[in-house]
C-alpha positions in Angstrom: 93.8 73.9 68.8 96.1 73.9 65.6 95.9 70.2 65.9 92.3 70.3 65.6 92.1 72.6 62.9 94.5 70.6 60.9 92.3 67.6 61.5 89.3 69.6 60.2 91.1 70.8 57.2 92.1 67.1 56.4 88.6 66.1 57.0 87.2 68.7 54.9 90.4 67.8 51.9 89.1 64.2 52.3 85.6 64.8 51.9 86.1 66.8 48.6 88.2 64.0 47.3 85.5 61.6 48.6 82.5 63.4 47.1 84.8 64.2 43.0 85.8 60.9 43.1 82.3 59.7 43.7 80.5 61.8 41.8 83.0 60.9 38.7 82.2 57.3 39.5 78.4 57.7 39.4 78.9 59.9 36.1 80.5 57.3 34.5 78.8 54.4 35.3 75.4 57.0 34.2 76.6 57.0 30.6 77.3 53.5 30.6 73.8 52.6 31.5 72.8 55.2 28.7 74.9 53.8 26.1 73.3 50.3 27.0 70.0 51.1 26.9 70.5 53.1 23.2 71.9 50.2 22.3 68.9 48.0 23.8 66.5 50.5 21.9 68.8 50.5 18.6 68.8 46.4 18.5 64.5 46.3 19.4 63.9 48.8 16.4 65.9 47.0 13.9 64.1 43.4 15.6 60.6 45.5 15.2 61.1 46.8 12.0 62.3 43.0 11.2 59.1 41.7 12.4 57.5 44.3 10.7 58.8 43.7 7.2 58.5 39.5 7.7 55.0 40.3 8.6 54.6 42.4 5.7 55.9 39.6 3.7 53.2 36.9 5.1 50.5 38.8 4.4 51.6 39.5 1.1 52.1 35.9 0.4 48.7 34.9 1.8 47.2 37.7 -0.5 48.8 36.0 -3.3 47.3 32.4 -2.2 44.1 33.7 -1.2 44.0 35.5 -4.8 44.9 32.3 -6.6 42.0 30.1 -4.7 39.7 32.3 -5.6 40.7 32.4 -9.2 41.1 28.7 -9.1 37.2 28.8 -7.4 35.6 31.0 -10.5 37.5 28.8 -12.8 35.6 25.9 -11.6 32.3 28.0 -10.9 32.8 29.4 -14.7 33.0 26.1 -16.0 30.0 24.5 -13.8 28.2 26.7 -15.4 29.0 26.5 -18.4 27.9 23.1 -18.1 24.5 23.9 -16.8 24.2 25.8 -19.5 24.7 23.0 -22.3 23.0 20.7 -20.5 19.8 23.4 -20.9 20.2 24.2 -23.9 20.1 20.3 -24.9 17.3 20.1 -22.7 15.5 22.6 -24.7 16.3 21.1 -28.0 15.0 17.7 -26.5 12.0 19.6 -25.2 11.3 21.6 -28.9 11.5 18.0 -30.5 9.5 16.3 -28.6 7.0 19.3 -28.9 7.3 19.2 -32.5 6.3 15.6 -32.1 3.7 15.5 -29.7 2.2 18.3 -32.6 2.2 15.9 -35.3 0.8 13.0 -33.2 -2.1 15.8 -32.0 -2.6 16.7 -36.1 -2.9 13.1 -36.9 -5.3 12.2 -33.9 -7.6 15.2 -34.8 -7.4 13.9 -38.2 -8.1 10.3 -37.1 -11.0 11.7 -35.2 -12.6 13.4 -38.0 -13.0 10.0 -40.0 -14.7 8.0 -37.3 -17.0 10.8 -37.1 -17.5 10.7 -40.6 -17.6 7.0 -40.3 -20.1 6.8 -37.1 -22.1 9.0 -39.0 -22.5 7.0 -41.9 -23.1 3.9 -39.6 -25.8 5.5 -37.5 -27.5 6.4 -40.8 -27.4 3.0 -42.2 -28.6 1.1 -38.4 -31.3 3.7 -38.6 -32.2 2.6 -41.7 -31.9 -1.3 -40.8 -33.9 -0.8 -37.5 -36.9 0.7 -39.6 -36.4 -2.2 -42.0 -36.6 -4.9 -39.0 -39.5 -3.1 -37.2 -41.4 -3.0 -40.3 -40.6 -7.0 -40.5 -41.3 -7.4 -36.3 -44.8 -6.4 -37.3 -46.0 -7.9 -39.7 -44.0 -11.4 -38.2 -45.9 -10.7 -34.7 -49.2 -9.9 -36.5 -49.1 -13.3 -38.3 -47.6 -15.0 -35.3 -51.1 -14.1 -33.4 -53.2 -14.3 -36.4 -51.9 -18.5 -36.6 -51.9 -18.5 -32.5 -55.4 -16.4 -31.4 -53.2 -14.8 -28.8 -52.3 -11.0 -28.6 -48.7 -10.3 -28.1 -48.9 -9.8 -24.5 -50.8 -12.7 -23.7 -48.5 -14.4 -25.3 -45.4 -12.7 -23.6 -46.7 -13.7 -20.3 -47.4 -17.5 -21.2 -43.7 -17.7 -22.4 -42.4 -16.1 -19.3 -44.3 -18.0 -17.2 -43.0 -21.3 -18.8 -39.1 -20.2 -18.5 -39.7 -19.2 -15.3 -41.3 -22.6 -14.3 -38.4 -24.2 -15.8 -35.6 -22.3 -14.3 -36.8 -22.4 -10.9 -36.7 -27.0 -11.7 -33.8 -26.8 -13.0 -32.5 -24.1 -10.2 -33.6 -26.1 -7.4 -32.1 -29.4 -8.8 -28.7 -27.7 -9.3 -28.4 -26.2 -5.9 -29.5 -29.6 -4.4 -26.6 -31.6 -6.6 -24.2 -28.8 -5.5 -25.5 -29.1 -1.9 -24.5 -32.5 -1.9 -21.2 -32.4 -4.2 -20.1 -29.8 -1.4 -21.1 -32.0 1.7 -19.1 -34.3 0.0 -16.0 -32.8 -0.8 -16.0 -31.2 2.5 -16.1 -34.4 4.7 -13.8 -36.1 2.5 -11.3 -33.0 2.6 -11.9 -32.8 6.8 -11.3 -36.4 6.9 -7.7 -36.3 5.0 -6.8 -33.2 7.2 -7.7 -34.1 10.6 -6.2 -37.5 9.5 -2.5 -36.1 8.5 -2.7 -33.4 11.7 -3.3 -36.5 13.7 -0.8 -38.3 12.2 2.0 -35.4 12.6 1.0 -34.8 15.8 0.6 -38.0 17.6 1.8 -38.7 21.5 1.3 -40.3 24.5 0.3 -39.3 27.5 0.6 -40.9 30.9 -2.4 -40.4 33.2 -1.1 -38.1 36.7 -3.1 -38.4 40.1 -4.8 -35.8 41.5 -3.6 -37.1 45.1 -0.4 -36.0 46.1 1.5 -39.3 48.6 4.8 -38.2 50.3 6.3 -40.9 50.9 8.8 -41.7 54.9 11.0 -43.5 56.0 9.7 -44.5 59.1 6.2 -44.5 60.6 8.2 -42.6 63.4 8.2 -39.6 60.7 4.9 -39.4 61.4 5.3 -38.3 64.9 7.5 -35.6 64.2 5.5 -34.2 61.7 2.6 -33.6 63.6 4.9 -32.2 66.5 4.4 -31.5 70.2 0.6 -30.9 70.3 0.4 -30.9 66.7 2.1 -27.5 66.4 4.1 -28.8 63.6 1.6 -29.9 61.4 -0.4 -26.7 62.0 2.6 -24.4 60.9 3.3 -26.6 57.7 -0.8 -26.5 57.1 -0.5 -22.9 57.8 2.2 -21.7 55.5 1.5 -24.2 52.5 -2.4 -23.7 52.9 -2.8 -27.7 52.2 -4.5 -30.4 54.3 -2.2 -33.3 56.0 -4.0 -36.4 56.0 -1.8 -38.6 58.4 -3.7 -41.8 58.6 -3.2 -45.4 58.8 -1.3 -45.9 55.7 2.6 -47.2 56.5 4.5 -44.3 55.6 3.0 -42.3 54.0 1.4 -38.8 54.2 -1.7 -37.8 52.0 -1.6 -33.8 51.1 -4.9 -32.8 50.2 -5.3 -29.0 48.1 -7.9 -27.5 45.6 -4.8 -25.2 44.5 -2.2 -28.0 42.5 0.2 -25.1 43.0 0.3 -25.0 46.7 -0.1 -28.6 46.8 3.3 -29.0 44.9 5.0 -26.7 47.3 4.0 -28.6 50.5 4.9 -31.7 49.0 8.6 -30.3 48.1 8.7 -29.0 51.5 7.6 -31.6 53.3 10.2 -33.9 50.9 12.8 -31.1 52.4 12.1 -31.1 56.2 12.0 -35.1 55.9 15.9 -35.3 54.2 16.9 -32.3 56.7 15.3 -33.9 59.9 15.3 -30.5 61.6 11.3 -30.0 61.8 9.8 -27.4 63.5 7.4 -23.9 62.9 10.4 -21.8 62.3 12.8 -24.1 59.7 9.2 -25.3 58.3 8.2 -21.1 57.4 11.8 -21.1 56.4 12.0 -24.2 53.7 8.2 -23.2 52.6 9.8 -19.6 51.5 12.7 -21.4 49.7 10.4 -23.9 48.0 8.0 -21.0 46.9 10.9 -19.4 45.2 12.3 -22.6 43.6 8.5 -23.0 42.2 8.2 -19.7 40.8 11.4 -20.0 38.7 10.3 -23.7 37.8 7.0 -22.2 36.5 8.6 -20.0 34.6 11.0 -22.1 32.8 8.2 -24.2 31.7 5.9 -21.5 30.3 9.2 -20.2 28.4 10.3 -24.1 27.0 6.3 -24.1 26.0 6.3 -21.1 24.6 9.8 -21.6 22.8 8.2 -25.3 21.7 5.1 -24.1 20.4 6.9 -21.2 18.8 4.6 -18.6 20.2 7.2 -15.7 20.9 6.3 -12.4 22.8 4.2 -13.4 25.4 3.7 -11.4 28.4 5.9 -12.3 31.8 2.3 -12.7 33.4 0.8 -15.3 30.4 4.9 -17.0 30.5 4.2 -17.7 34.4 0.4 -18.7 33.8 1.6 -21.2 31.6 3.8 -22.7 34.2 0.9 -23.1 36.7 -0.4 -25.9 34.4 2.2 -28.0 34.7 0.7 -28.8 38.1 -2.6 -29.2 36.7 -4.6 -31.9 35.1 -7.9 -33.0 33.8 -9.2 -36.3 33.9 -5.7 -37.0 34.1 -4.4 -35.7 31.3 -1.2 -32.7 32.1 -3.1 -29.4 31.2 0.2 -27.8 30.1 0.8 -30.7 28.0 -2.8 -31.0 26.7 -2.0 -27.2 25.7 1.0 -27.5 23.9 -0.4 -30.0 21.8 -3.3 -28.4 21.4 -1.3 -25.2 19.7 0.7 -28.0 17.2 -2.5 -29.5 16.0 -4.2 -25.7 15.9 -1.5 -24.6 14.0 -1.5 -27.8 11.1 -5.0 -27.4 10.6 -4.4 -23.8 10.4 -2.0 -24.5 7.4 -4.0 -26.7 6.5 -7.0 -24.5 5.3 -5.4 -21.4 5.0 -6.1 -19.6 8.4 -4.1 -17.7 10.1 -1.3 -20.2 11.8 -0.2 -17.6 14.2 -3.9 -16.7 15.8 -4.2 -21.1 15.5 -0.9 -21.5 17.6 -1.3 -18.8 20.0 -4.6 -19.3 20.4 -4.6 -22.9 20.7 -1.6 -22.3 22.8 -2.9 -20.1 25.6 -6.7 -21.7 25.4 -6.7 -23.6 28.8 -5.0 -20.5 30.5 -7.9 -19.7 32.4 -7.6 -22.8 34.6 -4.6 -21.6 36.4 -7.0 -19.3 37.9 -10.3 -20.5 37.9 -10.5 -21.6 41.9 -9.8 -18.0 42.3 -12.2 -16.3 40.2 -15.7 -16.7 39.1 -17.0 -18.0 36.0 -16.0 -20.8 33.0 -12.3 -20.8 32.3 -12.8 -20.2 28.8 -14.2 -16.8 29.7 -11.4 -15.7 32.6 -8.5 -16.9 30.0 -9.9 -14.4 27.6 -10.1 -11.6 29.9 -6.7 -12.4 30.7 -5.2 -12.5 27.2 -7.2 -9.5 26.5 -5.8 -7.9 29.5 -2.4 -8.8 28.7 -2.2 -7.3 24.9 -4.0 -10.2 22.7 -5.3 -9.9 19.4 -8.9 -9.4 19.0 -9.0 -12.7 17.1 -6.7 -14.8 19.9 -9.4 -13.2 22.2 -12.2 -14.8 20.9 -10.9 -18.0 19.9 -10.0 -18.4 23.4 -13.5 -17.7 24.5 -15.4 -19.9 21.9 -13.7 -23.5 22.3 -16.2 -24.6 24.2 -19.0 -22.8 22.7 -19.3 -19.6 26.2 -19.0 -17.4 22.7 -20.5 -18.5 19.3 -17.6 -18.7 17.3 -17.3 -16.1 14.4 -14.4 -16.9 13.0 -12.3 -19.8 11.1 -9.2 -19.5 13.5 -11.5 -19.4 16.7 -13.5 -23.4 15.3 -10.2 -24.6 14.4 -9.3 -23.7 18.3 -12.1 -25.1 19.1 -11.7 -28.8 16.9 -7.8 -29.0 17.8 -9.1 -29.2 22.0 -11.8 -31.5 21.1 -8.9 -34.0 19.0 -6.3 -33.4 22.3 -8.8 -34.1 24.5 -10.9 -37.1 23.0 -8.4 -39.2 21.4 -7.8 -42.6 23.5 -5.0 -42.4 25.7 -5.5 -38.7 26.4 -7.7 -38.4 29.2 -9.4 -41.2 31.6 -12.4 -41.2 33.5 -14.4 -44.2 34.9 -17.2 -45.0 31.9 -19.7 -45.8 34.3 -20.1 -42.2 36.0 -19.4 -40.6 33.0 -22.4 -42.2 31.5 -24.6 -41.9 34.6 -23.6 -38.4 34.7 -24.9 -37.7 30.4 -27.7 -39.6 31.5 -28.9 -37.6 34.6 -28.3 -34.2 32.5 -30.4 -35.9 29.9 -33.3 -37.3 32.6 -33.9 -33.8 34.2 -34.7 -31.6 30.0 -36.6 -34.7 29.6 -38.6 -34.5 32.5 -40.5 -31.3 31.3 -43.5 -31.1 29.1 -43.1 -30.3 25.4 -39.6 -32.0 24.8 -39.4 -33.9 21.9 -35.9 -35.0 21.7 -32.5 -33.6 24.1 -28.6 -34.5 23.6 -26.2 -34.3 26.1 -23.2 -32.9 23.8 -19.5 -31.6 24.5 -18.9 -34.4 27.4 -22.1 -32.9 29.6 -20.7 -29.1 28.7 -24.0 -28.6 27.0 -27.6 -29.7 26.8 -29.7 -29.4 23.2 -33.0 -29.6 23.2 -35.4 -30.0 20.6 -38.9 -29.0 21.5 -42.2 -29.6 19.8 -42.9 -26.5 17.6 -47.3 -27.2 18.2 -46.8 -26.9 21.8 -44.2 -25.0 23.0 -43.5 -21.4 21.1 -41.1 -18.5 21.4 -41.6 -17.0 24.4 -42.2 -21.1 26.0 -39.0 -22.0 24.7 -37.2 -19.5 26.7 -39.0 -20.3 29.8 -38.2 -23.8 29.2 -34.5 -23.3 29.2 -34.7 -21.1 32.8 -36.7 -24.2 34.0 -34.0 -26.4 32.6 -31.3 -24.2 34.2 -32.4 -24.2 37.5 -33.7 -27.9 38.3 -30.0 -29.1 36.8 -28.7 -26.5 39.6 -30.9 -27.8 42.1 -30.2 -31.3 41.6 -27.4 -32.2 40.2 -23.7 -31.9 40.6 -21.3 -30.7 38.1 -17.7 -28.6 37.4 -18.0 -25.5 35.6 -21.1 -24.3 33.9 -23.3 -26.5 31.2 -25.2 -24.7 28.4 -28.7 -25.5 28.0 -30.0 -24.5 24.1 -33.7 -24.8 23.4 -34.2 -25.1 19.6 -37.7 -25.0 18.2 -37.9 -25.2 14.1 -41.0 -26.5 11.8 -39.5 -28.6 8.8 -41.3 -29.1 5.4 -39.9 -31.8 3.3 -41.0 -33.3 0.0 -39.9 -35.8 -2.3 -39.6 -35.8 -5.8 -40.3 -38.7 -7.9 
């Protein structure tokens, strides 16, 4: 029991020690943490009020600059205007003197203006005074002109103006007739020297092209595979080309027959292909067909740009570029349309220099002329027509428009660009060299047209002009009149349809004129 109680009184001696000496610990270590953080708060005050008086500083300093630019600003704004102000005040003087001039000018002009009125005063007096002088004179010089003549003054008047008038009208007549022929003249002898030098400048040679396409083989064997089991090959190359195979008795050779030049090109090219390839049959034939369309394409187009680019005609439309191109692969009487165009364009465009027209309309013009052809088997109508649609589709000028339309006469022409169009395809097309055709049917042909407007009643005289184009014919103004005449040229227009045979369209003109003529001797 004591034992116990001693233990307790030991624990309890031990715990008090324990709980002073830790309370005296935490006490101290308390005020240490105080003592820090006073001197944490003492050392941020003195860095605040640091901060604080730096700041102050700054802004004290940018006061100081920002006062000193704006000084240095009204200094300069004081100055400007200051020297606004000289220069307006200079102004004004310059202003006063010249006002103080324009014064005395307006002094002296008033003044000026009051002697001519004196003057013209004085002159009208003294004219007044003349006149009555003269008229007094007139009157007694007319009344002893008709006293010596027996004629009044108006009877006289009229003789005399009757006599000048006589005489002027002579002397107006011969004058307009030596001018008439001065300028016929001159004209023919000016044409002459210009189609002569355009000619000159412009002069090639053309080699005549078939119409007939011959694809040449190796072997008559060829032949045999070409037409294929049953014919199916031939079929699928007629099919996909849209061409006519003549395989005939001619040694090897294969004739492709086509109203298109285009797709006869193609099936010669492809046909050409299959033959160095050896595989023929329906599927490699749609297959190389395809290819050689492409390859045409981009052929045609390169040519209607190296035209274009040679005829220096830029801007055309992709459509009128790849229009172009289609006439490589066609002709006319032989002659290379595409070819026949570009030189058409050069010659256009020297005569356009020539007389002063407008070169570019002459180029272009001359240049894109024929373009309806490309089309023509697939539309209706004269090519000149269709090619003017198409240029007028495809962003022409009114003036390109109608040149293209009037070379061969579908439009009257109205303008100097659209006959020099006109002249430039009649030189391309008519000079020797440029196009063949056999002399014999070309005259039966003139000759036929001719026979059938001579045929009716009433027709004096009828010209087959413009290589068969176009039919004139002159009529006998006693027997056939206005409303005859036009019947006549239905009458014409259907028996040439009837009977004969032609390309294109021809133009049938009935002309019915009375004539005087006299001679002076």
């Amino acid at each position: 029991m004591d034992t116990v109680i001693v233990v307790l009184i030991v624990g309890v001696l031990v715990a008090a020690v324990t709980f002073f000496l830790t309370y005296f610990w935490l006490d101290r270590r308390a005020q240490s943490h105080v003592r820090l953080a006073q001197a944490e708060a003492a050392r941020v005050t003195e860095e605040a009020e640091t901060s604080r008086r730096d700041s102050s500083l700054a802004a004290k300093d940018e006061a100081i600059r920002l006062r000193g630019d704006l000084d240095r600003e009204l200094t300069q704004r004081r100055k400007e205007i200051e020297r606004v102000e000289r220069r307006t005040e200079q102004k004004e003087e310059s202003i006063d003197k010249r006002t103080q001039g324009l014064d005395q000018r307006e002094s002296g002009l008033r003044k000026q203006e009051q002697q001519l009125t004196e003057t013209r005063e004085t002159w009208e007096q003294e004219r007044s005074r003349q006149t009555q002088a003269l008229e007094q004179e007139r009157g007694r010089h007319l009344a002893e002109l008709e006293r010596v003549a027996g004629l009044t003054q108006d009877e006289a008047r009229q003789e005399l103006v009757a006599e000048v008038e006589f005489e002027a009208r002579a002397l107006a007549a011969r004058r307009v007739h030596e001018i008439e022929r001065e300028t016929r003249e001159d004209a023919d002898r000016r044409s002459r020297k210009i189609l002569a030098t355009t000619i000159q400048r412009i002069a090639s040679d053309y080699v005549a092209e078939h119409t007939v396409t011959v694809v040449p083989l190796p072997t008559d064997e060829m032949k045999g595979r070409i037409i294929g089991r049953e014919g199916r090959n031939i079929r699928a190359l007629e099919q996909a080309t849209g061409v006519d195979l003549i395989v005939d008795d001619t040694p090897e050779a294969v004739t492709v027959s086509a109203f298109d030049p285009v797709r006869r090109e193609v099936a010669r090219r492809a046909l050409a292909k299959l033959l160095q390839d050896g595989r023929i049959h329906p599927a490699r034939i749609e297959e190389i067909v395809a290819k050689t369309q492409q390859e045409l394409d981009e052929i045609m187009r390169e040519e209607g740009e190296r035209v274009a680019y040679e005829a220096n005609v830029p801007g055309l439309h992709p459509d009128l570029i790849k229009l172009l191109g289609r006439l490589k692969f066609r002709t006319s009487y032989g002659q290379n349309v595409l070819a026949h165009s570009l030189e058409t364009s050069m010659i256009a465009a020297t005569l356009g220099a020539e007389l002063g027209a407008d070169v570019n309309v002459c180029k272009t013009a001359g240049l894109l002329h024929d373009i309806g052809k490309a089309v023509d088997h697939e539309v209706e109508g004269p090519h000149a027509l269709i090619g003017a649609d198409i240029a007028k589709r495809l962003g022409r000028s009114s003036k390109i428009v109608h040149a293209i339309a009037a070379h061969h006469a579908e439009e009257e022409p109205q303008t100097v660009e659209a006959f020099i169009v006109a002249t430039s395809d009649a030189i391309s097309g008519a000079r020797p060299g440029a196009r063949r055709e056999m002399m014999e049917t070309y005259i039966k042909r003139l000759e036929a047209l001719e026979g059938v407007a001579n045929s009716f009643d009433g027709v004096e005289k009828c010209f087959a002009i413009q290589a068969g184009r176009e039919v004139r014919i002159l009529v006998k103004p006693h027997s056939v009149d206005d409303l005859g005449a036009t019947r006549l040229a239905g009458d014409v227009v259907k028996k040439i349809e009837e009977t004969l045979e032609y390309p294109g369209q021809i133009k049938v003109t009935v002309i019915r004129e009375t004539r005087a003529v006299n001679y002076a001797r």
